[in-house]
N, C-alpha and C positions, 0 to 999 in steps of 0.2 A: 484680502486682509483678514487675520485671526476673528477681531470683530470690527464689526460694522460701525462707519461715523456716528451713525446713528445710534446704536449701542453705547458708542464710549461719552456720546454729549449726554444721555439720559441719565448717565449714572454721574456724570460732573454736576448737573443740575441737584440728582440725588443727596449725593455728597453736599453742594451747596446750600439746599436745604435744612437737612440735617445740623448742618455746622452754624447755620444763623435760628435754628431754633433755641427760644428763650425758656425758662425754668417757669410753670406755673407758680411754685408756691418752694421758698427757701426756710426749713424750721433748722434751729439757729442751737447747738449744744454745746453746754461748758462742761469740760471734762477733770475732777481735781483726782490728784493722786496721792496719799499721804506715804511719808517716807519711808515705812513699815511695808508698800507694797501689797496692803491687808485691806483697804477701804477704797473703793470711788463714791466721789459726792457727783452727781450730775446733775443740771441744770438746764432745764427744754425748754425753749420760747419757740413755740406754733408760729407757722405764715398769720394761721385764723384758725378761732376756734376748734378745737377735735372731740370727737366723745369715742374715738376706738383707739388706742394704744397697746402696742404688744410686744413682746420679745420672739424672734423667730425659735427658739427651745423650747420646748416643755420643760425643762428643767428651770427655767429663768426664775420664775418663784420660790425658789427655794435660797438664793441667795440674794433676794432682795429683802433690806432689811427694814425698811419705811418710805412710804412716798407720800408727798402733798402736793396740792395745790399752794402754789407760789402766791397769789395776792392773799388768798383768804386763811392759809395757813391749815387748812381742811384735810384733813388724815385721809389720804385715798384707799380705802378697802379693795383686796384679793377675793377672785371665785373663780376657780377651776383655772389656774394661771394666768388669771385675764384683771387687768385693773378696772374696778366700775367707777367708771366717769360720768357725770350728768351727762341728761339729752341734750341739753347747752352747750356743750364740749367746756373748754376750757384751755386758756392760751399758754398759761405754763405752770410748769410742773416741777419739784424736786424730790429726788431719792437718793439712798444709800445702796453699796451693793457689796458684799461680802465677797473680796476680790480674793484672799486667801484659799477661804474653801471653793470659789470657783474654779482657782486653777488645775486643783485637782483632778477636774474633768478633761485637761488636756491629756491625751495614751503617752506623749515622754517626758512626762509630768515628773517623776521621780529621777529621769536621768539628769536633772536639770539644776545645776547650782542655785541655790534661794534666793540668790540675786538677778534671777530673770523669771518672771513670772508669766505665762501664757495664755492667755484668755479668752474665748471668741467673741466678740461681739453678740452674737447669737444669745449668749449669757447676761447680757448687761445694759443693751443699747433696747431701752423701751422706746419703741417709735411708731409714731400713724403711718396708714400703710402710705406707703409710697407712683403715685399714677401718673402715667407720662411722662414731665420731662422734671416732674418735681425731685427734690434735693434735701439734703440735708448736709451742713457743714458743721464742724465738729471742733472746737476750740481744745484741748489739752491744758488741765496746766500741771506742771511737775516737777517734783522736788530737786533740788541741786543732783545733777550728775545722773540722771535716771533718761533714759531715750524712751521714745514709742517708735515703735513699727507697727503699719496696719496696710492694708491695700487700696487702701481710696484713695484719690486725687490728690496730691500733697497741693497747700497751697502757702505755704513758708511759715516760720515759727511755732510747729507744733500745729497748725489748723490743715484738715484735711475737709473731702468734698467726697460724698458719696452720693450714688445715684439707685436709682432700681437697675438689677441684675437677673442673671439667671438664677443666685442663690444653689449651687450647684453640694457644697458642702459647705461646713463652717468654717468663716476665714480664722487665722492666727490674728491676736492683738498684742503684740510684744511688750514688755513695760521693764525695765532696769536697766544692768552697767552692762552691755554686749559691745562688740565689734559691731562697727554700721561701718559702711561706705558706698559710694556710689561705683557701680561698672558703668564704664561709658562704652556702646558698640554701635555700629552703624544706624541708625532711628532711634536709639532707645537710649536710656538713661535706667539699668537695672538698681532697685532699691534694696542692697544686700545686706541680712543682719545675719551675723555668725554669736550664735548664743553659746553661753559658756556651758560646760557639764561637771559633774564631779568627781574628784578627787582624778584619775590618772588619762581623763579626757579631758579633763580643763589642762594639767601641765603639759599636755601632748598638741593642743590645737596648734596649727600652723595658721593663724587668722589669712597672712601672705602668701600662701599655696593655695589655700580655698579661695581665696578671691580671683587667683589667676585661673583656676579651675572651672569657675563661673562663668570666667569671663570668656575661656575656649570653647565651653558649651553652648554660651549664647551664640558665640561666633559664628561656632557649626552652621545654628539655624540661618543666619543671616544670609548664608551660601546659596539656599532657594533663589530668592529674591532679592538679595541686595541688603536687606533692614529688618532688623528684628520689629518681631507681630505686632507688639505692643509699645508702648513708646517708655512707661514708667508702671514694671512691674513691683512685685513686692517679691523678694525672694529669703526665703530662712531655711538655714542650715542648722539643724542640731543634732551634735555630738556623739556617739557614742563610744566607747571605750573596746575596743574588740564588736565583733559581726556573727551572730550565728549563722547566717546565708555564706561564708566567706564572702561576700563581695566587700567595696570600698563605699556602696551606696545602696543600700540593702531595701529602700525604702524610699518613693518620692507619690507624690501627688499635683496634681492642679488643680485650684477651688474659684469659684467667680463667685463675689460675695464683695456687692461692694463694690468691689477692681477685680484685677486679678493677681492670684498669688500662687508661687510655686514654694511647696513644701518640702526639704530635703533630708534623709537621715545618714549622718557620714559616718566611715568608721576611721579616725582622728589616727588609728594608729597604722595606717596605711598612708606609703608615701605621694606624694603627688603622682610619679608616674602609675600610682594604681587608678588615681582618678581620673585620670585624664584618656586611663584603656577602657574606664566604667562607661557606659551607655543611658543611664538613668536621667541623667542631666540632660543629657539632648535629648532623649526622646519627650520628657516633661515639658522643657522648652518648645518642642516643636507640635506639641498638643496646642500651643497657640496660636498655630499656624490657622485653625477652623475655630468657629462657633463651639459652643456647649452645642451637643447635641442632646434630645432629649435619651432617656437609660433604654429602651429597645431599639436605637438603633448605635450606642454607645459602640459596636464594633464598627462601625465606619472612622470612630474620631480615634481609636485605639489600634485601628488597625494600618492609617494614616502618619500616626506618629510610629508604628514599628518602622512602615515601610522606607521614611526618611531619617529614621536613627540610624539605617544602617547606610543609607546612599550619602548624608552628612557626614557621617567620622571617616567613612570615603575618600569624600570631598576634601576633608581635613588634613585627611592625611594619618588617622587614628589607625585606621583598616587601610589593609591594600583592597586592591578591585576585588583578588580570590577569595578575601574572609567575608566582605559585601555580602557577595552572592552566595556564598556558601551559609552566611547565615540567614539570608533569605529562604533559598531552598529550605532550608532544614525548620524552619519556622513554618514554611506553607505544608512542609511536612506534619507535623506538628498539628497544624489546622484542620487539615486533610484528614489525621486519626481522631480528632475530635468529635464525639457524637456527631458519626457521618448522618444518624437519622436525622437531623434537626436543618432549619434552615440558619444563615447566620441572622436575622430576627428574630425565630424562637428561640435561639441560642442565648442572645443577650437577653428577653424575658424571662428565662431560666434563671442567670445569673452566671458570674461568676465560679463559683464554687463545681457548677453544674458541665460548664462549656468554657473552659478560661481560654484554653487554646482555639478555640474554634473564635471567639471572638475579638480575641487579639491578634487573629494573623487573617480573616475573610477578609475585612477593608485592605491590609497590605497587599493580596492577591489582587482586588479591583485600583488599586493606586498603580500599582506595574502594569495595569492592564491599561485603564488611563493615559500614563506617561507615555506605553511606548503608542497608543494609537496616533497622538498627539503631535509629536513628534515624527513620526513613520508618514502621516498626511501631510506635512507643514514641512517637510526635507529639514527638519532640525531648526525649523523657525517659532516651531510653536512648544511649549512644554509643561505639564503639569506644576511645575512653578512659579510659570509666566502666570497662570490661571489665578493660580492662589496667591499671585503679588496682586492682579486684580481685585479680586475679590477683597483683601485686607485694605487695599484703597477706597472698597467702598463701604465696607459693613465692619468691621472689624475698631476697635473691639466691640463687641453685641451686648445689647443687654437684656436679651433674650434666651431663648434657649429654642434650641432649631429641631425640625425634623427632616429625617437624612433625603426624605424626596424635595424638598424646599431649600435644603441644602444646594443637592446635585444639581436643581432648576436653577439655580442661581449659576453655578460656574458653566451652565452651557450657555445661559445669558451672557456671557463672556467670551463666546468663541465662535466661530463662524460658521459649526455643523455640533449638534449634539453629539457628547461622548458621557455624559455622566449617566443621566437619566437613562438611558437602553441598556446600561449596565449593572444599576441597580437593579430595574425590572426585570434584569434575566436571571439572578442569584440572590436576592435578599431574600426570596423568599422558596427557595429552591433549596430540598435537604442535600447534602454532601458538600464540595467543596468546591470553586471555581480549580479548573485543570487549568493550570499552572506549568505542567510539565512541557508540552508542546509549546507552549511562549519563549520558555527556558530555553530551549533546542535551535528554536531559531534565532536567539538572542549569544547562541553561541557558547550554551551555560552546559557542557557535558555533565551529566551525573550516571555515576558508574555505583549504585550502595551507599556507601557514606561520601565518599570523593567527590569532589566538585571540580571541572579544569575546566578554564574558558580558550575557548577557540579564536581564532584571529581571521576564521572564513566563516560563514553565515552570514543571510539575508539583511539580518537586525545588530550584525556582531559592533557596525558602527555607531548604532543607537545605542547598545548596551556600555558602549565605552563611553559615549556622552551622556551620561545619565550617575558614573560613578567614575566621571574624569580627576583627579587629582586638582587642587585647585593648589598653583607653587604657591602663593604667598603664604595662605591660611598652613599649606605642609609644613612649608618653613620655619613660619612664627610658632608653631607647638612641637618640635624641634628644639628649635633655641630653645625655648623654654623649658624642658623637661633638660635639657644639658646644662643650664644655669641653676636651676635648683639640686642637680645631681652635683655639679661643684661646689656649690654653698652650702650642700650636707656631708662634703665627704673632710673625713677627721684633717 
């Protein structure tokens, strides 16, 4: 068997544990919004006394505008961004936060009609630190016709529930009149707010083509394993009016802060079928497939999400098998010229700027490398998906932040011979590139220059087919779909 009884009862116990562990300590926030969009008034009631309170910015002091102590009414003095609180601590607190000039620190901050205001958390939420299983839950309250979106645990009527996180970037705080709705897909319940822009992307936004948009890219992922990663993400789309990149999604990110939230920049004046050929979306969703990893080994979680952006829209039906692979190859190509002196961990130490390609496409080389051993041992019973539907059964979502050997240790705890670890230790720290090309060959992947043909003879040519097989339904249903919205816009 893939893994061992014994394997699979450890990690049900695991899970088990996990799931009836209880909160040490719940500090308790009122959140007011005034209708201007210009003020929060907050109000913090401690589990028990605290004497450390902080904003995760440096910049948080600059838009806080007074804070006290709530019983005694006691002016709490600033030093070096920090509030000084007696050695007593003190169980609760009230402040003001100058929400206007905050938002200005969001970068599409100016694309943004003035009726949606964007704010991290980071900026606003002064809080004791957070240890274990402790919590803080977060009350809102807010003027007629104005929503919040944020990424923490929705827990109904404006109260949300956040936890310690990896803290990975600053989450979005949403506040005004946007599009919200929920995408429902296999495990999950995605939290989508489509924010307005101005002047010729506010009258251009399709709120009803973004949404179906969403809702195919979530879907992609779900093609791994059955069920998206997370069960109630947070996801924002905002606007812009034309794309300097040409693409239709020129821009995405994923931030764990709190929950987790995927970030997206659209460009409103491209039709749905441009979104739906875009890649951005699935590949951001499918970073939820793993843990935060910690930033030197960030090519493993970057090079994971390439490697299933392009086997999902596949799978989808986006791509045929030849464009798959063909942007596979050409990506590992891509890698392969990338500061061949470095290894892919000094690469990601480097930075991006330094190695982008090298480290967005080294993890994609060890994921096909992964898949196919997995599969090629197991006669097509075991698979790099199976692994990592595991793995999100037991650890996922994290509120950690991992490193990529503790990572790889874990998904070989899930299988019934190590393939991650041996793989890691032969190239993470090994300058040039995992050779790629010979896998290709016997996967039946001819490469002649730029041309890519697949073969229908080769050793692995049956592997390679089951790994970017066509899934009919998922083909189908984005099909209809790009043919019903191409009817409903034609004059």
């Amino acid at each position: 068997m893939p893994v061992t009884r014994a394997k699979r009862l450890l990690l049900l116990l695991l899970a088990a544990f996990a799931g009836a562990a209880q909160a040490d300590e719940v500090h308790r926030y009122r959140v007011e919004l005034d209708a201007a969009l210009s003020r929060l008034e907050v109000e913090a009631r401690f589990a028990a006394p605290v004497n450390t309170v902080t904003a995760r910015s440096g910049d948080a002091g600059e838009y806080l505008t007074e804070a006290w102590d709530c019983g005694a009414a006691t002016p709490i003095r600033m030093r070096n961004q920090r509030m000084l609180l007696p050695v007593a601590g003190i169980e609760c607190m009230q402040y003001r936060v100058d929400l206007g000039r905050a938002a200005r620190h969001f970068r599409h901050h100016r694309a943004l009609d003035p009726g949606n205001v964007v704010v991290s958390p980071s900026l606003w939420l002064w809080r004791p630190p957070l240890a274990g299983t402790d919590l803080i839950e977060v009350q809102f309250v807010l003027p007629p016709g104005v929503r919040v979106s944020v990424p923490w645990e929705p827990l109904g009527d404006d109260r949300f529930r956040l936890a310690a996180s990896p803290e990975s970037a600053d989450a979005p705080a949403v506040f005004g009149s946007f599009a919200a709705r929920d995408i429902e897909v296999p495990g999950a319940v995605l939290k989508l707010s489509i924010l307005n822009g101005r002047g010729n992307a506010r009258e251009r936004l399709d709120a009803e083509a973004i949404g179906e948009w969403i809702r195919a890219a979530a879907n992609d992922v779900t093609l791994a394993y059955g069920r998206f990663p997370n069960p109630a993400p947070q996801v924002v789309v905002v606007p812009v009016d034309g794309s300097r990149e040409g693409s239709a999604v020129p821009w995405g990110r994923v931030i764990r802060d709190g929950g987790e939230a995927v970030e997206l920049v659209v460009d409103v004046t491209r039709p749905l079928e441009a979104l739906l050929d875009d890649w951005t979306a699935t590949h951001e969703f499918a970073h939820l497939m793993l843990p935060w990893l910690v930033h030197d080994h960030r090519w493993v979680s970057e090079g994971f999400a390439q490697y299933y952006q392009n086997v999902l829209l596949a799978r989808s039906g986006a791509y045929d098998a030849a464009r798959a692979w063909r942007e596979l190859h050409a990506g590992f190509e891509r890698g392969r010229l990338s500061r061949p002196e470095l290894s892919p961990n000094a690469a990601a130490e480097r930075g991006m700027r330094s190695a982008r390609m090298k480290i967005y496409w080294s993890g994609a080389a060890l994921a096909l490398m992964a898949d196919v051993e997995l599969r090629q041992r197991s006669g097509g019973r075991e698979t790099l998906d199976d692994v990592l539907g595991r793995f999100q059964a037991c650890c996922l979502p994290s509120s950690r932040a991992w490193t990529a050997p503790e990572f790889f240790a874990t998904l070989d705890a899930l299988t019934d011979r190590p393939v991650f670890v041996p793989l890691y230790r032969r190239y993470a720290d090994a300058a040039g590139f995992p050779d790629t090309r010979a896998l290709l060959a016997r996967l039946g992947v001819d490469i002649e220059g730029d041309t890519v043909r697949l073969r229908r003879t080769g050793d692995l040519a049956t592997v390679r087919f089951a790994i970017t097989a066509p899934d009919p339904g998922a083909a189908r249903w984005r099909e209809q779909l790009a043919a019903s919205h191409r009817q409903a816009a034609a004059p």
